[in-house]
C-alpha positions as a printed Julia matrix, in Angstrom:
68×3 Matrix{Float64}:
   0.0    0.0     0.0
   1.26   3.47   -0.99
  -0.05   6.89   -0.73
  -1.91   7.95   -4.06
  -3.11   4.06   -4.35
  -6.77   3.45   -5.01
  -8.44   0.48   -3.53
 -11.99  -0.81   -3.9
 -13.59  -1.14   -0.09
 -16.46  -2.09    1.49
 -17.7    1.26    3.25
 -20.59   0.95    5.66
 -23.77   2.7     4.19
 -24.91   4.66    2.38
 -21.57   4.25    0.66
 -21.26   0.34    0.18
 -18.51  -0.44   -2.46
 -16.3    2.32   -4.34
 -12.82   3.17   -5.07
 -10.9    5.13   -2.31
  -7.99   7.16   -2.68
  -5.14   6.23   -0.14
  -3.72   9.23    1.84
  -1.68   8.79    4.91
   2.24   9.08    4.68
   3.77   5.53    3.3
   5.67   4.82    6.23
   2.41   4.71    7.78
   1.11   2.05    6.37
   3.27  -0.36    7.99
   2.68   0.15   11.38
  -1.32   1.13   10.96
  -3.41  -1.84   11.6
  -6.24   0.37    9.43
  -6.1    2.52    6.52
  -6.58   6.43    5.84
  -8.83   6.52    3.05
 -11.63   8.98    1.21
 -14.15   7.87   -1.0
 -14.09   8.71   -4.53
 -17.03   9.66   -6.64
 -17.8   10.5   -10.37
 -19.98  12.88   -9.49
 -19.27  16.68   -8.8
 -21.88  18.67   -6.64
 -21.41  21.52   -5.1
 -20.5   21.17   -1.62
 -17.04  22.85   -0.1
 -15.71  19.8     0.76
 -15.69  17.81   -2.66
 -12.12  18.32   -4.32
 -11.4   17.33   -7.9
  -8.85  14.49   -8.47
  -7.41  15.08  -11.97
  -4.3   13.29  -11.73
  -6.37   9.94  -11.82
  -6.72   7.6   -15.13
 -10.65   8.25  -14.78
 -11.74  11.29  -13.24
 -13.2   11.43  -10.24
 -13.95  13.68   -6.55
 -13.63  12.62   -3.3
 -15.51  13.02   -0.88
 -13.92  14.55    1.77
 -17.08  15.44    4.31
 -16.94  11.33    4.12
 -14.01  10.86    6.0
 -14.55   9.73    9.71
């Protein structure tokens, strides 16, 4: 696992299954024993907390007012 990866979870609802974009620092991720992770989307509304990932093969948002 690396930061930048995107992995398909299992989010409880009203999420259920979608691609989230791994965030915390790399080292991190070997002594966590759970991940940092937002939710991505495909679809852009307009709330303050949804930020535009262009850098990804398919475009997408996350969702930051998601994250727990």
């Amino acid at each position: 696992m690396r930061r930048g990866d995107i992995w398909w979870a299992k989010l409880p609802g009203p999420w259920g299954r979608r691609p989230v974009l791994l965030i915390a620092r790399n080292e991190a991720y070997q002594l966590l024993t759970w991940v940092v992770a937002v939710p991505l989307a495909t679809r852009l509304r307009d709330a303050p907390s949804m930020v535009v990932a262009r850098r990804l093969r398919a475009r997408g948002v996350s969702q930051e007012d998601a994250r727990g």
